[in-house]
N, C-alpha and C positions, 0 to 999 in steps of 0.2 A: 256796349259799343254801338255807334249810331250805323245808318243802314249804309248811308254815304261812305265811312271809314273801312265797313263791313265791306262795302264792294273795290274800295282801293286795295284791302289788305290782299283780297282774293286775286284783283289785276295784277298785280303786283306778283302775287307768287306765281301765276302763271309765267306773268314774262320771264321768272327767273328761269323758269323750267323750258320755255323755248324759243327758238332765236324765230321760228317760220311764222309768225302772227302778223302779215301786212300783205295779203292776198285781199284783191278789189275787185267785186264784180265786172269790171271793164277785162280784168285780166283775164279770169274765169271761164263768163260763159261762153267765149267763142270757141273756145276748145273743146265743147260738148254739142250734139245734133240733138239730143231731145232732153232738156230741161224741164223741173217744173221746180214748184214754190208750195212748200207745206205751210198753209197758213189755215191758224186757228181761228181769227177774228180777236186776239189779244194785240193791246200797242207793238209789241217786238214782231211780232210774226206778219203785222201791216204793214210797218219800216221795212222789212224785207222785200214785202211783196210791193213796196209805192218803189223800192230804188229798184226792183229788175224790172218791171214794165218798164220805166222809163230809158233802160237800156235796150229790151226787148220786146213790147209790146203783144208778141204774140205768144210767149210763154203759158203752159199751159199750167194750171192753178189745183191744187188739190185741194177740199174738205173735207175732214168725216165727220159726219152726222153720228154722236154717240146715242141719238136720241135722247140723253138727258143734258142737253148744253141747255143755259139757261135761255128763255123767250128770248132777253135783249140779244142773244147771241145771233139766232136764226135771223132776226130783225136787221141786225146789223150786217150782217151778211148779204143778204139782199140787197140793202141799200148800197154796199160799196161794189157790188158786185153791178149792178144798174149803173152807178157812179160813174164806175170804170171801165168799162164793157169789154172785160177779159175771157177768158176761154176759162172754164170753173168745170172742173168736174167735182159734182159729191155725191161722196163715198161712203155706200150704208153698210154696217157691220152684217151679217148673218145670223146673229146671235141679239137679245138685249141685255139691258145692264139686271134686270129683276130676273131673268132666267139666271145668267149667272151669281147673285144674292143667293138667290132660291138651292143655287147647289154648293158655292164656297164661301155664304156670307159677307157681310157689306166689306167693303177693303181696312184693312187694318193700317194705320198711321206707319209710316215706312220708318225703318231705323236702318240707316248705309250707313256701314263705318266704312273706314279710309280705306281697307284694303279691300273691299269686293267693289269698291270705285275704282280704283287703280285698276284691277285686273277688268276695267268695262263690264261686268255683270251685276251690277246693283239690281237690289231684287224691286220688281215690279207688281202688281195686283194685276191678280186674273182677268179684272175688267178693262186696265189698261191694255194688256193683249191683246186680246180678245176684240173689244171693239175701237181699237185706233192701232195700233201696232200690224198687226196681221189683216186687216181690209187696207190698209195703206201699200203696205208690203205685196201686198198681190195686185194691185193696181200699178204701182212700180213696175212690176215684173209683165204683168199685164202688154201695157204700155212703150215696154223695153226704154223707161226714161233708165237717160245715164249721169243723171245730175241731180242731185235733192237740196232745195236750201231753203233754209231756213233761218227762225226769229231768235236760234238760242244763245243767250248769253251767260261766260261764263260766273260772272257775278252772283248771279241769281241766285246761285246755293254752293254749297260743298260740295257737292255730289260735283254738280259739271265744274266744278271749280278743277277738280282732278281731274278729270273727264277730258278738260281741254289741254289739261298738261301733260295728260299720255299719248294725246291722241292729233292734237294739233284743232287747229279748224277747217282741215280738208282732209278727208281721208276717202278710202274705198270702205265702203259697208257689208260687206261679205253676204247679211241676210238679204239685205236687199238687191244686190248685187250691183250697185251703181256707188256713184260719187256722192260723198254729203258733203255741203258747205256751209257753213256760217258765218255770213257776212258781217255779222255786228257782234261775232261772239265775244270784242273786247270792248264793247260801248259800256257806259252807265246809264245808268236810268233815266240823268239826267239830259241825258245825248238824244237818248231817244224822244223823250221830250221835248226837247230843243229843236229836234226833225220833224217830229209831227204840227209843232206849231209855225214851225219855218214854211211848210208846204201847206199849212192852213187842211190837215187833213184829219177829217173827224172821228172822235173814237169811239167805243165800242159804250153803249151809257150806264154798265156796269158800272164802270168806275166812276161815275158821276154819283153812283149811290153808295160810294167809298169800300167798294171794292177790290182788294189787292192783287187779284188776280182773277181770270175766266179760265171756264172748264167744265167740267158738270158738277150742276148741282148737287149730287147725292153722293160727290163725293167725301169719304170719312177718314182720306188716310193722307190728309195732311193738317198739320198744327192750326188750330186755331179757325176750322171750318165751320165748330160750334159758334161762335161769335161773327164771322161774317153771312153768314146764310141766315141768322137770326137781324140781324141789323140792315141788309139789304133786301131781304126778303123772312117776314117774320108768319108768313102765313103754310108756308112750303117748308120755311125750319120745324115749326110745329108738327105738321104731318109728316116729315123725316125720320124726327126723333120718336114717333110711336112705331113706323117700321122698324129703325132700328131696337128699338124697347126700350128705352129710357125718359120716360115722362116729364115734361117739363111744368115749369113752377105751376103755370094755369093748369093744368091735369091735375096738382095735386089741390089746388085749391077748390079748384071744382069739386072735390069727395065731399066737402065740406058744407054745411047749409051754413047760410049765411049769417051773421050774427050781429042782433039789433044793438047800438050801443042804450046802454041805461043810464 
């Protein structure tokens, strides 16, 4: 099934599942005193953050630095942050990602089935807790923001495909203890596209180097991480895979003395 079909099939069952999906940030923020915008520096969570400034301007902006986002990520962060000249707070975890390796190993490939999505507890890696979850969460609460919004859309996978059909795109967050919204939880990829070039607004240059997605680099618990960290960055995939222990081709070729042909 193609990605496009993949994300209509998804649209689609959510709408069957709820009537309330037409909530606009015009509606939204005026009914919250301290707002802010989780943004990663990926296209969705930019689209977020270019349509509330231009409705509030003064909102204030979150980061967290997991310490291993990749270069272009810190880069670009910077640059739109210069750009735009928004109020940025970033948010460094207490912990790092090789401290935690060092005591629960690198994250395992996540496998949610349907029902611990539905019941909202799909299981999570210690390092996503750890250094984006819980620094986030205490800066929220910190801050007493009563609003969170965000880049996510429910297309993107199974998991928030359910996610948005139990839960809606506004709800109260209990851990957090404020409001989450998702402004574009029912866009396509293609939408988002179609906004970033409509407002001529520059992206992250991951995906210039055919990137499907940003995040950290080291990370190992989603599909197909071996092949984009090798093709976008073939030198950081190599030394990856020897933390993790698994040697790749040139390692094994290396044991090898060379051999003259005759």
């Amino acid at each position: 099934m193609s990605s496009e079909l993949m994300e209509k099939v998804r649209i689609e069952y959510v709408k069957r599942k709820r009537t309330d999906l037409n909530y606009t940030l015009e509606q939204v923020l005026p009914k919250y005193k301290n707002p802010q915008v989780s943004w990663s520096g990926g296209k969705c969570s930019t689209v977020a953050l270019h349509m509330t400034l231009a409705i509030q301007p003064s909102v204030q902006v979150f980061y967290v630095n997991t310490g291993v986002d990749y270069p272009e990520t810190y880069q670009y962060i910077k640059m739109i942050h210069k750009a735009w000249n928004f109020k940025l707070y970033i948010i460094h975890p207490t912990t790092t990602f090789w401290k935690i390796v060092a005591k629960h190993g690198f994250p395992k490939r996540r496998r949610m089935g349907c029902e611990k999505a539905m019941k909202g507890v799909p299981p999570v890696p210690v390092c996503c807790k750890l250094l984006k979850e819980k620094p986030l969460k205490h800066y929220i609460r910190y801050l007493n923001v009563d609003l969170n919004i965000t880049g996510l859309r429910c297309a993107e996978s199974r998991v928030r495909m359910f996610s948005t059909a139990q839960r809606g795109m506004i709800y109260y967050t209990k851990a957090y203890k404020c409001t989450t919204f998702h402004p574009i939880i029912m866009w396509t990829h293609q939408q988002v596209e179609d906004y970033l070039a409509e407002h001529s607004i520059p992206v992250n240059p991951l995906y210039a180097k055919g990137a499907q997605r940003q995040g950290c680099w080291t990370c190992t618990a989603y599909k197909g991480w071996r092949d984009s960290l090798r093709r976008t960055h073939p030198r950081m995939y190599k030394w990856l895979m020897t933390k993790v222990g698994t040697p790749t081709l040139d390692d094994y070729i290396s044991d090898f003395e060379p051999v003259t042909l005759m």
